[in-house]
C-alpha positions as CSV (number, residue, x, y, z in Angstrom):
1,X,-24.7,22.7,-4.5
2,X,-21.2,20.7,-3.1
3,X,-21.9,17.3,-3.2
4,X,-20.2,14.3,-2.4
5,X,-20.5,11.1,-4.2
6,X,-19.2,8.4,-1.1
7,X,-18.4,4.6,-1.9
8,X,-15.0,2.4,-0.8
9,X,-14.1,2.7,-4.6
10,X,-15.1,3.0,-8.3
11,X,-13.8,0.0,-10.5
12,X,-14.3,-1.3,-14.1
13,X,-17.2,-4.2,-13.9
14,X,-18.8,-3.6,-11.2
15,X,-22.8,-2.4,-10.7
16,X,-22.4,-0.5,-8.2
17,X,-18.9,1.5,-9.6
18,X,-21.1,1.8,-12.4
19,X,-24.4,4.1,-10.5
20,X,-21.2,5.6,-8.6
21,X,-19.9,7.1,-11.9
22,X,-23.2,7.7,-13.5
23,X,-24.1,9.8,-10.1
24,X,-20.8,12.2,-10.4
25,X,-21.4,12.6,-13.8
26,X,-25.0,13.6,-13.8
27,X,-24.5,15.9,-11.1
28,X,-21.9,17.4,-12.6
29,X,-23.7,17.8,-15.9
30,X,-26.8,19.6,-13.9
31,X,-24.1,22.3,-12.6
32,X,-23.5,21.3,-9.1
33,X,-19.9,21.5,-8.0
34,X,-19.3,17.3,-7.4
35,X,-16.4,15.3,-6.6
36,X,-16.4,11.4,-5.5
37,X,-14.5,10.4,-2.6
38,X,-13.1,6.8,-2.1
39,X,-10.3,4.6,-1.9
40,X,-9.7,4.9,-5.7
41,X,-11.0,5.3,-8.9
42,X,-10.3,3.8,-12.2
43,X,-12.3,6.3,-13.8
44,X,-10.1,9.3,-14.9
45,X,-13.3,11.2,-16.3
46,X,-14.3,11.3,-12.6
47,X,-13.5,14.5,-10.0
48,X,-12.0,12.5,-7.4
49,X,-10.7,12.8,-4.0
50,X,-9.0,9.9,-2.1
51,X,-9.9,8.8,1.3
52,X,-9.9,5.3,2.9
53,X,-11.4,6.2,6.4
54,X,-14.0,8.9,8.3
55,X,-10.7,10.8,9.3
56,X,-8.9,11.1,6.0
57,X,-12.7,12.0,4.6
58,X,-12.9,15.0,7.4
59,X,-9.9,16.3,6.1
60,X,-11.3,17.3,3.3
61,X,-12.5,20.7,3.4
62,X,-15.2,19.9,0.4
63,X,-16.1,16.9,2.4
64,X,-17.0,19.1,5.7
65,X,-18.4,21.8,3.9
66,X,-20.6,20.4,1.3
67,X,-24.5,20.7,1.0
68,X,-25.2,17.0,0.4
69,X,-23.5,13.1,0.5
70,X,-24.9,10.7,-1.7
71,X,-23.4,7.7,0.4
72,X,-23.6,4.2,-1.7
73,X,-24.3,1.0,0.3
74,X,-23.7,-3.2,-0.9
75,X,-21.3,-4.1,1.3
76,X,-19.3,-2.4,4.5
77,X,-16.8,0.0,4.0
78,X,-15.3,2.4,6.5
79,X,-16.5,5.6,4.9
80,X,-19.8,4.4,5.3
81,X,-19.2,5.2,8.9
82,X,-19.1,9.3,8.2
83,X,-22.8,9.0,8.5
84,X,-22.7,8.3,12.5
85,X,-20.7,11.3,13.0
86,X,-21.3,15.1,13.3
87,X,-22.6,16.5,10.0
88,X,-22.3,19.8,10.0
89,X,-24.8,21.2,7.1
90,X,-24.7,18.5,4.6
91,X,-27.7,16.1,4.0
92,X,-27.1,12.7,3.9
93,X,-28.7,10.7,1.4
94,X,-27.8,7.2,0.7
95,X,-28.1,4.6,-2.2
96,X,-28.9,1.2,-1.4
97,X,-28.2,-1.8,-3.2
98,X,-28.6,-4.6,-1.0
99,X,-26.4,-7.5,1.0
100,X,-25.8,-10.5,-0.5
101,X,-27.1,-13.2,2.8
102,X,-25.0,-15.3,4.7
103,X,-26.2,-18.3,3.7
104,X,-25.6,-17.6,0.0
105,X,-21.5,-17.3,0.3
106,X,-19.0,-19.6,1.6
107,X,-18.0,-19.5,5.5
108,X,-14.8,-17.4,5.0
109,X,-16.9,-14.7,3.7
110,X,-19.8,-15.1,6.5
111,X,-17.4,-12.7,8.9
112,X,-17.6,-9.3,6.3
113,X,-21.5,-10.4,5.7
114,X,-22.7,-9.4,9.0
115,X,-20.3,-6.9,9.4
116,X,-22.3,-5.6,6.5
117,X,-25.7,-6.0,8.1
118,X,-24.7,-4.7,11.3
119,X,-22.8,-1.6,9.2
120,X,-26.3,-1.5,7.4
121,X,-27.8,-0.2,10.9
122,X,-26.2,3.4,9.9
123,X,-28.7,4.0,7.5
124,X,-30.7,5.1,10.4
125,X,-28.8,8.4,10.0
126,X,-29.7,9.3,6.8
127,X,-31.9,12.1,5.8
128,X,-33.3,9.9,2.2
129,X,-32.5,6.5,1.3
130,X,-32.9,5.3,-2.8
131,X,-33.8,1.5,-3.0
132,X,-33.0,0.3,-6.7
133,X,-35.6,-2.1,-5.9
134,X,-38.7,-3.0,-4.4
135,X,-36.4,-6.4,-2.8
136,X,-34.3,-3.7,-1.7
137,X,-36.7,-1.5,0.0
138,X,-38.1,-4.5,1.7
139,X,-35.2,-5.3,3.1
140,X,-34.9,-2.0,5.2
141,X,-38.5,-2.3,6.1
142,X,-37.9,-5.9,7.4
143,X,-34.9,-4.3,9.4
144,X,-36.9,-1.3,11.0
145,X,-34.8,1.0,8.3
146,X,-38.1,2.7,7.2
147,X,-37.5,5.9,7.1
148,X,-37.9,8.7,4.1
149,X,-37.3,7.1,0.9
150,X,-37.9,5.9,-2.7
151,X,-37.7,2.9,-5.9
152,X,-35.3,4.1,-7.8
153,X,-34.0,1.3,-10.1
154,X,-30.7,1.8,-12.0
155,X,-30.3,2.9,-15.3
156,X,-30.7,0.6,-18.3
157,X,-29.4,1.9,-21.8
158,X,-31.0,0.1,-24.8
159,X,-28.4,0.9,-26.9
160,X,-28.6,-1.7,-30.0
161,X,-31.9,-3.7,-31.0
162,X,-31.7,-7.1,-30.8
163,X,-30.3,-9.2,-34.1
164,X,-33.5,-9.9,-36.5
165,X,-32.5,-13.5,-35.7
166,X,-29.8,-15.3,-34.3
167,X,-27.2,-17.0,-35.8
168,X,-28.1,-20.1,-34.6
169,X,-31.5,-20.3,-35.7
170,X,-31.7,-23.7,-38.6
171,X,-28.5,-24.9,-36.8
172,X,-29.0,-28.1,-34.3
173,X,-26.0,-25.9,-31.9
174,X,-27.7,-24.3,-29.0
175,X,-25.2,-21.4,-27.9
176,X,-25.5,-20.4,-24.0
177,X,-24.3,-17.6,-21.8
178,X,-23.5,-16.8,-18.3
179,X,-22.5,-13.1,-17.1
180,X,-21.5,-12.3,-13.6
181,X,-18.9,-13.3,-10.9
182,X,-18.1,-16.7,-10.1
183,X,-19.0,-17.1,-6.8
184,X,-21.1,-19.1,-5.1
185,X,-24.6,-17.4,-5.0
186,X,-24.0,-16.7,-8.7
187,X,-24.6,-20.3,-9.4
188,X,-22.3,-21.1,-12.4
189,X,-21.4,-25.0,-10.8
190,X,-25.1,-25.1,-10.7
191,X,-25.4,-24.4,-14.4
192,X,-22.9,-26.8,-16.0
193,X,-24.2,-29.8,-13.3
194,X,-27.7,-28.9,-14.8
195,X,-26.4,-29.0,-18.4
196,X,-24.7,-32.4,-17.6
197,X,-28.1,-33.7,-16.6
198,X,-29.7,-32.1,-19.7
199,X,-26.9,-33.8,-21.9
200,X,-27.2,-37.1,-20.6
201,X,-31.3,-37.0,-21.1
202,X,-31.3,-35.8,-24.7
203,X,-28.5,-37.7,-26.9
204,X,-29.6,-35.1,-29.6
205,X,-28.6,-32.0,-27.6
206,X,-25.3,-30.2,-28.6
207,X,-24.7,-27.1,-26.6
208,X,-21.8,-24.0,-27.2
209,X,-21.7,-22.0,-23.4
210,X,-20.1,-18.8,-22.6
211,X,-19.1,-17.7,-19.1
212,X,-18.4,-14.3,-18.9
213,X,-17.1,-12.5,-15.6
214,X,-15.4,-10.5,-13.6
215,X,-12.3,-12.1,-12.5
216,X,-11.1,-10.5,-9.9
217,X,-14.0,-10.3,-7.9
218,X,-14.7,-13.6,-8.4
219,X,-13.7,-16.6,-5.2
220,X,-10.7,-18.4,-6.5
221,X,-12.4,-21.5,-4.9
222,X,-15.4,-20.9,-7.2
223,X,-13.2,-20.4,-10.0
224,X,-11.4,-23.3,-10.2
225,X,-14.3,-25.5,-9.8
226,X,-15.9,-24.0,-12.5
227,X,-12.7,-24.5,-14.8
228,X,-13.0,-28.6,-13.6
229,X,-16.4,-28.6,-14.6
230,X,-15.9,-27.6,-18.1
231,X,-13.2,-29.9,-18.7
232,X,-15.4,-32.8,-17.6
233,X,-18.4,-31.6,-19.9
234,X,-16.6,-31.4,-22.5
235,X,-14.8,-34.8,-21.5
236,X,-18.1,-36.4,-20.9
237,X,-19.6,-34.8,-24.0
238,X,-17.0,-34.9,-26.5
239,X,-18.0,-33.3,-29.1
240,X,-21.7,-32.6,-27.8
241,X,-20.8,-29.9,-25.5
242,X,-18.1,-27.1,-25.6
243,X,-17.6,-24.1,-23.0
244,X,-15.6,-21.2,-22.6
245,X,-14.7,-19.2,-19.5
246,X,-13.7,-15.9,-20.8
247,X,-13.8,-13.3,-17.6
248,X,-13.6,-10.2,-18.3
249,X,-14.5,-8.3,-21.6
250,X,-15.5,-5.1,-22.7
251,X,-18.9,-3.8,-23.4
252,X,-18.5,-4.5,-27.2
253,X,-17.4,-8.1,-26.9
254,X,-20.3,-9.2,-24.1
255,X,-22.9,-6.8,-26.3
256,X,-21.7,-9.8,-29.1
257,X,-21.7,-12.8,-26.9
258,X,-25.0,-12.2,-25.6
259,X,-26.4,-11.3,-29.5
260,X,-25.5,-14.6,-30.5
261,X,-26.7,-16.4,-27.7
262,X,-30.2,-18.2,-27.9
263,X,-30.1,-18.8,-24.0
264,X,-28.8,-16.8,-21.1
265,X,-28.5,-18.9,-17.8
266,X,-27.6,-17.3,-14.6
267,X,-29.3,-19.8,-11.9
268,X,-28.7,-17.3,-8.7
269,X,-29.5,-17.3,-5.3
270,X,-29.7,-13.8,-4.6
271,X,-30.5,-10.3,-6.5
272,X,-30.5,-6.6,-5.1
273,X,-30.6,-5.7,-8.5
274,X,-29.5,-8.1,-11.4
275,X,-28.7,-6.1,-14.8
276,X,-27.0,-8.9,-16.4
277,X,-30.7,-9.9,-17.2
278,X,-31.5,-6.8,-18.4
279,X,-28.4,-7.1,-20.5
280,X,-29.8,-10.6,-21.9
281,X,-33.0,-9.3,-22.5
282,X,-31.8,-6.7,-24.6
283,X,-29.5,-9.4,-26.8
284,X,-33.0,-11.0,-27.7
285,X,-31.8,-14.0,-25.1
286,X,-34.7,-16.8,-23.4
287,X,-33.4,-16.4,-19.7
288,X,-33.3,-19.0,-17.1
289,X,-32.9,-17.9,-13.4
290,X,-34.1,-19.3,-10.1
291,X,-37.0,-17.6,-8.4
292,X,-36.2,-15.1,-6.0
293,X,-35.2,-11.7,-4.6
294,X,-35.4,-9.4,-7.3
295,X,-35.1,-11.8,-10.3
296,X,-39.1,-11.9,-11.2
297,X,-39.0,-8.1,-11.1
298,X,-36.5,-7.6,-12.7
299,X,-37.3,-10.0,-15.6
300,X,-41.2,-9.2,-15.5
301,X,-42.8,-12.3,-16.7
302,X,-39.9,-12.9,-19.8
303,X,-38.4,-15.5,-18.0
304,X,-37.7,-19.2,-17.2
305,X,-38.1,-19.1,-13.5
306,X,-37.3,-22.6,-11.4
307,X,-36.9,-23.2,-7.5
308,X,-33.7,-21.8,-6.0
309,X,-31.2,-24.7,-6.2
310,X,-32.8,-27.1,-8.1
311,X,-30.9,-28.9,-10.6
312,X,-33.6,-31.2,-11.4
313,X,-35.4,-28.2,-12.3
314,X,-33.0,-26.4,-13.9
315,X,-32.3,-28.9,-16.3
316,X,-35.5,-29.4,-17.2
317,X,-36.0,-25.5,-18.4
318,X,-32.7,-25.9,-20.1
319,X,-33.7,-28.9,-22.5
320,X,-37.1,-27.3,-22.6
321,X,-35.9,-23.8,-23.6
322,X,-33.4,-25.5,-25.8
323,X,-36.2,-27.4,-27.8
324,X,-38.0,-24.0,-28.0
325,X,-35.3,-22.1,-29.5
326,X,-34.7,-25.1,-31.8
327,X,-38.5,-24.9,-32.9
328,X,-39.9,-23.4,-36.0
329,X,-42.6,-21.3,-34.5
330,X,-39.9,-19.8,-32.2
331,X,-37.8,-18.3,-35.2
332,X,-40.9,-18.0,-37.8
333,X,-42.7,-15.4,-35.3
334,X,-42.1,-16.3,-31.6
335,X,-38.8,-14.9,-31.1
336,X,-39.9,-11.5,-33.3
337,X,-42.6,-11.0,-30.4
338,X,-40.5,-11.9,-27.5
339,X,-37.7,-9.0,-28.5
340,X,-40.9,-6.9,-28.7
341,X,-42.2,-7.6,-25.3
342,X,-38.8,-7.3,-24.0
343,X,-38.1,-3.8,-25.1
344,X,-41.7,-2.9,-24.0
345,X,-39.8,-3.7,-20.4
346,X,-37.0,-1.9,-21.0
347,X,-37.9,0.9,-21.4
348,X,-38.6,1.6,-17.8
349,X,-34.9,1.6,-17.2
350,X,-34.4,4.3,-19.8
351,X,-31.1,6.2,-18.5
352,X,-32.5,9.8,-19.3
353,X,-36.0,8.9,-17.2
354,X,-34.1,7.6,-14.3
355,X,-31.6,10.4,-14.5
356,X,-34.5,13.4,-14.4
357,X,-35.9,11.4,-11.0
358,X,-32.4,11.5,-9.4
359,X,-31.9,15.0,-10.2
360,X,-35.3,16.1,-8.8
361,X,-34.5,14.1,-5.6
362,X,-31.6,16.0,-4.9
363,X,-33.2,19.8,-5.4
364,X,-35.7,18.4,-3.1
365,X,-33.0,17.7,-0.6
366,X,-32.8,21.7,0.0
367,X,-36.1,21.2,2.2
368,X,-35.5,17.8,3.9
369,X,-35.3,18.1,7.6
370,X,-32.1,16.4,9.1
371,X,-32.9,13.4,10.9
């Protein structure tokens, strides 16, 4: 088959660039003749061919011709348009991986949000839609976008056990980490006010956090804040509390970060997805997360779950989780069963499981009838 793999771009750090990439690759691996078309693509393994709009996409001979798009969907993009237009033969299937809601960015984003939503409608056109969640696929139901369709979450590779302990354990230092964008929704002002509140309860609390992130699509707003925020913990808490915002690293380094941590802390408002949990799981990390969208999935039943924004809360489960990582039944046998029941979830994510599903889906589009 000629397939095209359609998204506005592929880029390093990024979930969806990420099923983008896997996508090409394992159609490309099954035989079929695949290329992904976007804006660009920082991925020089990838069969690529550029195009920023419907018209520049049309151009494309492979693009008119081919059997079957696998259109990607987070957030609008003009290429996502191709699937109100003409189709010719190809089937139209499309990935969806949610909208982050209005209320869970800043007002200067609010505009492109509903652009998104209202982009979203489009969906309508497609012949098979893949939900990478059950939050996901509620969300089209909610909307009326009910058509042909299926779970499909992304992949998850396990690739390292977790340590047999962690280097903290007999040491009174409690090491944190955060991974993912710093943005609003992502909550990392939320975690350091909560740790404040958790310093100032418990005089004996000493805490080591990392922030990891990408940078660039991170709001500068959110950013600087952030950087305030550590200088006054550590200002406040001199020689209690110490935090590093390090952005961007490479899958090596956060693999590292998260191994050493005994907490990972991302206290968001909003998940189509969330594999930075899966990530902390995997590192043999207690996580602490507000509850909703498709965090308690996504965690099922291994985390620290509080109401979405609040701190009171939040700081609560972080001196609580603290004490518990700090406590001799934790590192004598509790955290040996926890990494147990945590790659007992896992492996549901296996890459090779999800891969075989994906693959099957698209021989199966030879027999779907075009909407």
């Amino acid at each position: 088959m000629k397939i095209a793999v359609i998204h506005w771009g592929c880029v390093h750090h990024d979930a969806i660039s990420a099923s983008v990439r896997e996508h090409t690759l394992w159609l490309r691996a099954a035989g079929h003749e695949t290329y992904f078309v976007g804006e660009s693509c920082a991925y020089p393994e990838l069969p690529f061919m550029r195009a920023a709009t419907p018209a520049e996409a049309l151009e494309l001979a492979f693009v008119r011709e081919c059997d079957l798009a696998v259109f990607h969907f987070g957030i609008v993009y003009a290429l996502f348009d191709l699937l109100t237009m003409p189709r010719g033969r190809s089937k139209r299937l499309v990935v969806f991986h949610n909208i982050t809601p209005a209320d869970c960015v800043p007002q200067k984003f609010r505009e492109q949000i509903e652009r998104s939503f209202r982009q979203m409608r489009n969906i309508a056109q497609a012949d098979y839609v893949i939900s990478v969640s059950g939050t996901n696929r509620d969300v089209l139901r909610e909307a009326g976008l009910d058509g042909p369709g299926k779970v499909l979450p992304l992949p998850f590779e396990f690739r390292n056990a977790p340590p047999g302990n962690k280097p903290g354990f007999g040491s009174p230092l409690v090491r944190l980490a955060f991974l993912g964008r710093f943005v609003f929704h992502k909550g990392p002002c939320d975690l350091l006010e909560a740790l404040s509140i958790a310093l100032a309860a418990d005089p004996a609390l000493r805490v080591e956090l990392t922030m990891l992130g990408n940078l660039g699509f991170s709001d500068p707003d959110v950013l600087a804040e952030t950087r305030e925020r550590i200088r006054m913990l550590e200002e406040t808490f001199l020689g209690r509390a110490h935090a590093a915002l390090r952005g961007d690293v490479n899958e090596e380094e956060k693999a590292r970060v998260l191994a050493a941590a005994d907490i990972f802390a991302l206290p968001t408002r909003h998940e189509g997805f969330c594999v930075p949990v899966l990530e902390a799981l995997a590192g043999g990390c207690r996580v602490i997360s507000y509850a909703n969208s498709n965090v308690p999935a996504i965690s099922g039943g291994l985390a620290r779950l509080v109401p979405t924004g609040d701190l009171d809360a939040l700081s609560r489960a972080l001196a609580e989780e603290a004490a518990l990582v700090r406590s001799a039944g934790w590192q004598d046998e509790g955290y040996s069963l926890f990494t147990q029941k945590a790659a007992q979830h896992l492996e549901q994510y296996q890459p090779e499981r999800i891969r075989k599903r994906f693959l099957e889906i698209v021989e199966e589009s030879k027999q779907w009838k075009s909407r």
